[in-house]
N, C-alpha and C positions, 0 to 999 in steps of 0.2 A: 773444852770442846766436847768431849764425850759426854758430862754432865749434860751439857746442854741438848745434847741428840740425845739420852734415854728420858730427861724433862719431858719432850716434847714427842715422845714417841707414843703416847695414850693420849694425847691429842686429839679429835677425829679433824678431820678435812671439812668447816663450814664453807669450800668457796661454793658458792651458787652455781647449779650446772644449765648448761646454756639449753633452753628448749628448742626443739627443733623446729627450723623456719621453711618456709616452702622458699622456693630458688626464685629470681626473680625471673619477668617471664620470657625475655629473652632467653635465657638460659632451658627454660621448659621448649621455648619452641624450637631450638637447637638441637635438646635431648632427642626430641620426636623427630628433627630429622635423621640422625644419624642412626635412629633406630630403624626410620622406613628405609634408611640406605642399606644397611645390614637384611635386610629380609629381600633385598633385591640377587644378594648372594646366595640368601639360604631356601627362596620358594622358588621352584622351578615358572618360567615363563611361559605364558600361552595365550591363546586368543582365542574369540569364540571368528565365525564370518559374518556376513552381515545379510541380509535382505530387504527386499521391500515388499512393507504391508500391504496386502491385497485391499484394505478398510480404510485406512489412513492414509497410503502413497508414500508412508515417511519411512525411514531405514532404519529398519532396527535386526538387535541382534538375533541370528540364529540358532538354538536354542540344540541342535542336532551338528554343530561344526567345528565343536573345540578340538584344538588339537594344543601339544606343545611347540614352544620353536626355541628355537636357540637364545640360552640365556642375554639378557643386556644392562650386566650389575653397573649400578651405578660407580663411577671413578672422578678421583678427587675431583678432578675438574668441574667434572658435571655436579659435583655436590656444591660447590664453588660458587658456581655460577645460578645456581637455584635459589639461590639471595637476589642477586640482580635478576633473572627473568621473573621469579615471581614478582619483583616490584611492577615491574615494567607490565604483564599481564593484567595487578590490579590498577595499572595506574591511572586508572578514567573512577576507579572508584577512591583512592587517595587524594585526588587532586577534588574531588566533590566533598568530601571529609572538611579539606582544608578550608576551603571555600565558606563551608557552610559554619566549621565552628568560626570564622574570621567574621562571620558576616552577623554570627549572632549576637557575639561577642560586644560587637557594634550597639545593637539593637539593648544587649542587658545593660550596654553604659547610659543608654538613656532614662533606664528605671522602671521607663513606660510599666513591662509586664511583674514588675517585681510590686509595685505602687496597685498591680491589680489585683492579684493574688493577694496581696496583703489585706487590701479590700473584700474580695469576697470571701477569705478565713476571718475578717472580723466579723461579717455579717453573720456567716456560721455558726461563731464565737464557740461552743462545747464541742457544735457540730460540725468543726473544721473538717474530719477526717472522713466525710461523708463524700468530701472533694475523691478521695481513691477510689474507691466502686464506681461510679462514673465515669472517672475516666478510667480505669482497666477494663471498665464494661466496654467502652467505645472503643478503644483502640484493639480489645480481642476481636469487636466483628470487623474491623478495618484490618486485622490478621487473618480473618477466619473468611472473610470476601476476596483477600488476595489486592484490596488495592494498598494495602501496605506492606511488604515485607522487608527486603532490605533496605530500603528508603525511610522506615523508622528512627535510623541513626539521625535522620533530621531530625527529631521532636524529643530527644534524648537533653536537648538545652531546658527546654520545656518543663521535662521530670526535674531535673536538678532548682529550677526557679520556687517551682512545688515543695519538695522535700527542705531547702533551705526555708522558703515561709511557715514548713509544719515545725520548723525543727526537727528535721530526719538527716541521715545520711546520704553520700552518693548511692551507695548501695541500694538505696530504696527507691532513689531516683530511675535506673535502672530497671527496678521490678515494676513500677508502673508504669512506666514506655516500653519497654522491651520484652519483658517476661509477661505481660499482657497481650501483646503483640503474637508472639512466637507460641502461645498456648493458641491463640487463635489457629495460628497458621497451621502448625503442627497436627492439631485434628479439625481441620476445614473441612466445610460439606461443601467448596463450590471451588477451590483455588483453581485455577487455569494452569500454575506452575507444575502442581503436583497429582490433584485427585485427577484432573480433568486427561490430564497426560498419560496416566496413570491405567487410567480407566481409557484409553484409545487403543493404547497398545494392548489392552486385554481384552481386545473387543466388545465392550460395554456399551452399552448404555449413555450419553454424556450426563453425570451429576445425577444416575440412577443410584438409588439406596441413600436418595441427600437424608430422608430422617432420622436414620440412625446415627450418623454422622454428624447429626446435629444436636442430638440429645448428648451425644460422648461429647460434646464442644464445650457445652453449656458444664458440663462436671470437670471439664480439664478447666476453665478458664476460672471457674471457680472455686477450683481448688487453688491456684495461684492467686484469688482476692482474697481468700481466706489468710493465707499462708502469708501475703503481704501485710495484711492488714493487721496480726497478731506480733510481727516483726515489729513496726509499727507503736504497739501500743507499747509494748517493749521497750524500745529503743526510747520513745519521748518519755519513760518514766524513770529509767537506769539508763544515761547515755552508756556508758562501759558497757552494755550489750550491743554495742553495735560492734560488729566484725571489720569494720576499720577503727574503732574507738584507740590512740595511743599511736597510729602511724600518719603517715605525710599527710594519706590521702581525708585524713580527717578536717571538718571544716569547709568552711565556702568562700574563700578569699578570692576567688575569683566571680562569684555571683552574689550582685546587691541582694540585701536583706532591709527593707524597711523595718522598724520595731514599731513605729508609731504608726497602729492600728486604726485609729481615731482620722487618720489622712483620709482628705476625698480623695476621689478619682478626677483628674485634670482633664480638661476636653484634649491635651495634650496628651493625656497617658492613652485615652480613649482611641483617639486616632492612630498611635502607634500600637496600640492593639489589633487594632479594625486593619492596619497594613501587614503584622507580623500574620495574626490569625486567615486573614482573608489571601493574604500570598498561601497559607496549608491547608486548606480548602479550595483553591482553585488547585492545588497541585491533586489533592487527591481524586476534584473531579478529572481532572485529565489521566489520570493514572487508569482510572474505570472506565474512562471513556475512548479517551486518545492515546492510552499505551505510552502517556510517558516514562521517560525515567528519571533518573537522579543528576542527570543535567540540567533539564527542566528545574528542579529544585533547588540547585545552587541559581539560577539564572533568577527565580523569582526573593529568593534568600538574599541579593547582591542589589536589587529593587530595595526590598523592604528597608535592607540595612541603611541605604546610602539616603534614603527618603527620610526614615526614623532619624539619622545621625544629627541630618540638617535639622529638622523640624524641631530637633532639641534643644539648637543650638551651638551645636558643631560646625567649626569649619571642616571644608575638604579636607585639609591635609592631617585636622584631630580624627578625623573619619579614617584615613589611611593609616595612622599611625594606632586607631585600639583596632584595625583589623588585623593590623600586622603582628601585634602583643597577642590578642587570641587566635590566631593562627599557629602561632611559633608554640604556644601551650600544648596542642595535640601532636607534634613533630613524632614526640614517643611512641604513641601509639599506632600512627598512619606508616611506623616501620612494619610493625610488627603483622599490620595485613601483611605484606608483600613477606616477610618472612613465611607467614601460614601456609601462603600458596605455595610457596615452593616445598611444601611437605607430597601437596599431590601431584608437583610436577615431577618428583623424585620416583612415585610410586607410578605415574604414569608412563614414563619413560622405561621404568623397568618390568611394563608387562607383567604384572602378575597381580593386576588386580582380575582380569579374569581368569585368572588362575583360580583364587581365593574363590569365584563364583562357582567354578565347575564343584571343585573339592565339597562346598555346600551342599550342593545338590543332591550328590548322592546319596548322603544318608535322611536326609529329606527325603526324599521319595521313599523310603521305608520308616517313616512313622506314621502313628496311628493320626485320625485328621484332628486331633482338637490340639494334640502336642504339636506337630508340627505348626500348624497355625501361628501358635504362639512364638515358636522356634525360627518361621521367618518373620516374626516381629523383633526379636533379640537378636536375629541376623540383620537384618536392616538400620537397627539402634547401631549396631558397634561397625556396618558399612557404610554409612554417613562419615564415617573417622577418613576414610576412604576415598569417596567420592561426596566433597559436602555441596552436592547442586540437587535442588528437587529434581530437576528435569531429565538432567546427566544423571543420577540414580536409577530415575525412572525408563530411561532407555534402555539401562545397563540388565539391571534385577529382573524387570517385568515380562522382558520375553523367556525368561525362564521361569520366573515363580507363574505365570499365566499355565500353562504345559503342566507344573508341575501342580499344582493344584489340584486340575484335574485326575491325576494321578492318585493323589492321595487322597481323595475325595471331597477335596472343597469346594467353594464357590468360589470364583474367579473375583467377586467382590468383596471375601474375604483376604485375600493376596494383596489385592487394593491396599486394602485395610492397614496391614501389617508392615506393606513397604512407606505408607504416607506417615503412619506413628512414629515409626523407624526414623524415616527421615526428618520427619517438623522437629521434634521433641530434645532431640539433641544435637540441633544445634544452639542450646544454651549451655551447655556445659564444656562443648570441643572447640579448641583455640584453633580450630584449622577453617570455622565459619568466618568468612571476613566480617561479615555481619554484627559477630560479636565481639569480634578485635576493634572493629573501629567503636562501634557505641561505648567499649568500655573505656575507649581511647578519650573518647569525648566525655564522658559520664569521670576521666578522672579515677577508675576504679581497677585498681591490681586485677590479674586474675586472678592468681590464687585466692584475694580473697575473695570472690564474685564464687568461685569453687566452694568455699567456706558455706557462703548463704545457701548456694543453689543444689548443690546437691543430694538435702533433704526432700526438696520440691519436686525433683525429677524423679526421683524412688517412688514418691510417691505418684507422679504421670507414670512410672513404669508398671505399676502395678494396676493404676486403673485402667489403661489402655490394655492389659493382659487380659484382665477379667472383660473388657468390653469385646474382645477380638474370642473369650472364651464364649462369651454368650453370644456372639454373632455366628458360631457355631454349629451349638446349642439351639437357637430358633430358626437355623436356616435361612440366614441372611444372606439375599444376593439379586 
């Protein structure tokens, strides 16, 4: 026995040591509430009061009325229950989620748009990839006009039909619908949700200083084609570069793949195109026109499926039963909205998100104006974590950055600036966007690893929108 143990005592240890893995993401969105519940004990409470604008009529906050009030830390219960009320707050947008992947899911068993795609990448034949610039072209000015933002999650089926006929990942799926999208949005010259709000409350101008806004759009959106498009050439020449390459979410088992390129186009596939495509063009004209929203979208998604299903060759009850199969697919992800929100209902209840605003301010008001500028741009980035609503942001921030601007001698269109980058830009990378819990729900795509891809791309939006908010400065933009 002792032979044996001094043998084996020069030995080294080859067992392979475990790399470390990100949590999955339930577990992250747990982690972060339990963190917003602890700061509900440790950041004193307060509130600002409210007024009404003399320009607008609308209520916003007082900029001259913070005071503190008695703490209201959150306790077990109310941590408890912030599971279920967040569900139930998003539940007009989980039940559209369901709807729509059920509906499309429908629509991919008939082949129709997978037999089209496969058609026009054969026509492309080298120049298949010419297909993404095009569409992240279109879908950033349908970001960057505000008639799409959260209702992107609809056309999130769309990217994955794409990416499986390039031979790409979910991941990539994703950055062409969504990451196209949200660059749009994030530095818009025209949103209604955010510049336009934005700019009321600061008493502006409506969609004064659109060109500058629009030339930073054109460099955000295409920095994300670029960045796409190098992933991209990547990914289809070393699969193992793809950042799901080796787990579940690898693969397209649930989205038809035609190989045989050489297929016509059926007047059958034709026409369930002409229903899928023409149902998301009448939603988007109504979006810009008629203010719909993502009920509208399930309601013309539940059309297209039930028409494409038949027209296939489905009976009814084959139609009920692949609705019910891609429905039950996204179950996972349509948690984890209702989980997110209850991060801000945790920090809303505990009063101290104006808290966090006052404490800002102060030393804001004492820097010089190109740092500051930039300082309520990096304040805005990491209070979207906060508060992830353009508009709700915009109520919140604007009647104090407005004030204080002046202060330190900006223009009121740079505060603009700095709260609209703040807020667009990151909500690609914060799991507390419903937005992007459900498209990654439906896209099939972990977070962490969606984290993995995205967070190159947004250092680098962080640095351009720094330098564009420095030069807006710098030439006296306002």
């Amino acid at each position: 026995m002792e032979k044996e143990r001094k043998k084996g005592a020069g030995v080294k240890d080859v067992t392979p040591k475990k790399k470390f893995e990100m949590p999955d993401t339930y577990l992250i969105i747990v982690g972060i509430m339990i963190f917003a519940a602890l700061l509900t004990y440790i950041i004193p409470a307060g509130v600002y009061g409210y007024k009404i604008d003399p320009v607008t009529g609308k209520e916003i906050l007082d900029s001259t009325t913070f005071q503190y009030v008695k703490n209201t830390p959150t306790t077990l219960i109310q941590f408890l229950l912030a599971f279920s009320h967040g569900l139930t707050i998003q539940g007009s947008m989980i039940l559209n989620v369901i709807l729509i992947c059920g509906c499309f899911h429908v629509v991919n068993e008939t082949k129709g748009l997978s037999n089209f795609f496969s058609f026009v990448i054969a026509k492309l034949h080298a120049k298949a990839v010419l297909i993404i610039p095009i569409i992240m072209i279109l879908f950033g000015f349908l970001g960057s006009s505000g008639a799409l933002v959260n209702s992107t999650i609809a056309f999130i089926p769309i990217g994955l039909v794409i990416a499986c006929q390039l031979g790409m990942d979910r991941v990539f799926a994703m950055a062409v619908i969504y990451l196209s999208t949200f660059a749009g949005f994030g530095s818009s010259f025209m949103s209604v949700n955010s510049v336009q709000v934005a700019q009321q409350i600061a008493g502006l101008p409506i969609l004064s200083g659109s060109g500058f806004r629009m030339a930073v759009s054109v460099v955000i959106v295409t920095a994300a084609i670029i960045y796409t498009m190098i992933y991209c050439f990547r990914v289809r020449k070393d699969p193992t570069k793809s950042v799901l390459y080796g787990t579940s979410a690898w693969g397209f088992d649930d989205v038809e793949k035609d190989a045989d390129f050489d297929a016509k186009l059926t007047i059958k596939d034709s026409v369930i195109c002409i229903l899928t495509f023409g149902s998301f063009g009448l939603f988007v004209w109504g979006a810009v026109n008629k203010d719909w929203g993502q009920d509208m979208m399930a309601a013309f998604m539940v059309f297209s499926a039930v028409a494409s299903g038949l027209l296939s060759g489905m009976t009814f009850e084959e139609v009920a039963q692949t609705f019910v199969a891609g429905a039950r697919k996204v179950l996972y992800g349509v948690l984890l909205i209702g989980f997110a929100s209850g991060i801000s209902l945790i920090l809303t209840d505990g009063q101290i998100i104006h808290t966090i605003i006052h404490a800002v301010s102060i030393p804001l008001a004492k820097m010089s104006s190109p740092i500051a500028a930039v300082f309520m741009f990096w304040f805005n980035l990491i209070f979207n974590f906060f508060v992830c609503s353009a508009s709700g942001q915009a109520a919140i921030v604007m009647p104090i950055m407005a004030p204080l601007s002046d202060i330190v001698g900006l223009s009121r269109q740079v505060a603009v600036l700095a709260y609209q980058y703040g807020d667009g830009l990151s909500n690609t990378i914060f799991p507390v966007s419903s937005s992007l819990v459900a498209s990654l729900a439906i896209a099939g795509v972990p977070f962490q690893k969606w984290l993995k891809f995205q967070i190159p791309l947004f250092l680098i939006w962080v640095v351009i929108a720094s330098a564009a908010i420095s030069i807006a400065v710098m030439i006296g933009y306002c």
